[in-house]
N, C-alpha and C positions, 0 to 999 in steps of 0.2 A: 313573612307572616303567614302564618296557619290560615286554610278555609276559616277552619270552626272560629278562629281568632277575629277573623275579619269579619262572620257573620255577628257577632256578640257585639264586638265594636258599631258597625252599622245601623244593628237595631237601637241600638242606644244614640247612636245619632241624629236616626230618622225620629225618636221619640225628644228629644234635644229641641230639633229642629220644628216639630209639631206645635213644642210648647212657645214658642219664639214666634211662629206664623197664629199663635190661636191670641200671643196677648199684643200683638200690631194689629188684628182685624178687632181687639176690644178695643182699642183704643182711637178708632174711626170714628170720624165726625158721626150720631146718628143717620143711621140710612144706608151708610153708603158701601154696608160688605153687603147688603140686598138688593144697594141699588143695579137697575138695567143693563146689561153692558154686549158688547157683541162679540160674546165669546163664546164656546159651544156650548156650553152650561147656565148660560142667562146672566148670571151673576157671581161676586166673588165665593159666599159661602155655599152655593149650592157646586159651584169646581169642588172645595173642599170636603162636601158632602162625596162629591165624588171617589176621591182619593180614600175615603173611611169607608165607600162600599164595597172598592174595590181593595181594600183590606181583610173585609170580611168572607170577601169572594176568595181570597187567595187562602185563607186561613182554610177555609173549609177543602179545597181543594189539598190541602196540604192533613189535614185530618181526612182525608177520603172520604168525607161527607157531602152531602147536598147543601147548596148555598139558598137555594130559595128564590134567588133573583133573578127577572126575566129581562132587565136593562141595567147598565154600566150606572144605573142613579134611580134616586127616590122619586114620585113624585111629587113631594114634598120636601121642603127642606125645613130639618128641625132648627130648633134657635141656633143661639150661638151656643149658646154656656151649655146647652145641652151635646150639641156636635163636641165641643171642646172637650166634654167628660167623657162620651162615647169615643172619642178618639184618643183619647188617653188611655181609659180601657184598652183598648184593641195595642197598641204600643208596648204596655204591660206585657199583654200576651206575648206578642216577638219576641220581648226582651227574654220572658220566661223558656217559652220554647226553645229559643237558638240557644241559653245556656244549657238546656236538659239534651241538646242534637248530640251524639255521638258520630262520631268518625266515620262508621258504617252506614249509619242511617243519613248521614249528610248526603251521601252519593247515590244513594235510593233514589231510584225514577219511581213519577207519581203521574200517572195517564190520567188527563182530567177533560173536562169539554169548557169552552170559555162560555160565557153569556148566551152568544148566537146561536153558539153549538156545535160549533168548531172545535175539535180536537186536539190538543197540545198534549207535552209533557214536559215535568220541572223534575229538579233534583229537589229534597226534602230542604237543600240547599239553596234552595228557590233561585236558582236555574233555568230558564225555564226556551223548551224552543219554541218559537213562534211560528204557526202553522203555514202549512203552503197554502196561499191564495193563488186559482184560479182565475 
C-alpha cells in the first residue's frame, strides 16, 4: 500500500474512530466524562481535549504557522458537544489535507519546535523525529 494511500486511509480512520469515542462519552451517566479521576489530565474529556490541541498543534506545524499554545492543554475544558464539533472540524481538515498531499510534498521535512520548545522535525507525511533529550 502506498504512503499517500495509507495516510488517506488513517485519516479517515482516526475521524471514524473520533466519532465512536465522542458518542460513548455522550452516553455516560451525567458527570462522569468530567468526573475526577487520576490521570494526567484530570478527567476523561479534558484527555480528549487534549488529543484536539494537540491536533491543532500538529496542523499548524504542518502549515508552518504559529500554533499559539504555551501547554499540551487548555485551561479550560469546553463542553462535550462543543469538543465533539471542534474535533470533527479538525478531522475534516486531515481528511482534506492528506487527499490534496502529493507524492513530493509527503516526504518534505517540516522543522518545527514542540510546545516546550524543543525542536523536532516531521515529513508533511507527519513523520515526525522525536527530539534528543538530554
Amino acid at each position: 500500500m502506498s504512503a499517500l494511500r495509507n495516510i488517506r486511509m488513517l485519516t479517515r480512520y482516526m475521524a471514524w474512530a473520533n466519532i465512536r469515542i465522542f458518542d460513548v462519552l455522550a452516553q455516560l451517566p451525567n458527570g462522569e466524562a468530567i468526573k475526577s479521576r487520576p490521570t494526567l489530565f484530570g478527567n476523561m474529556l479534558h484527555s480528549f481535549n487534549h488529543a484536539y490541541v494537540a491536533d491543532l498543534v500538529w496542523k499548524a506545524h504542518l502549515l508552518g504557522q504559529p500554533h499559539g499554545f504555551t501547554s499540551r492543554n487548555t485551561e479550560t475544558t469546553p463542553e462535550l458537544a462543543i469538543l465533539r464539533e471542534n474535533q470533527a472540524t479538525i478531522d475534516d481538515w486531515y481528511i482534506n489535507y492528506a487527499d490534496e498531499l502529493s507524492t513530493k510534498l509527503h516526504d518534505e521535512l517540516v522543522s518545527f519546535n514542540f510546545v516546550d520548545g524543543e525542536a523536532g522535525v516531521l515529513t508533511r507525511g507527519v513523520q515526525w523525529t522525536p527530539p534528543s533529550r538530554h
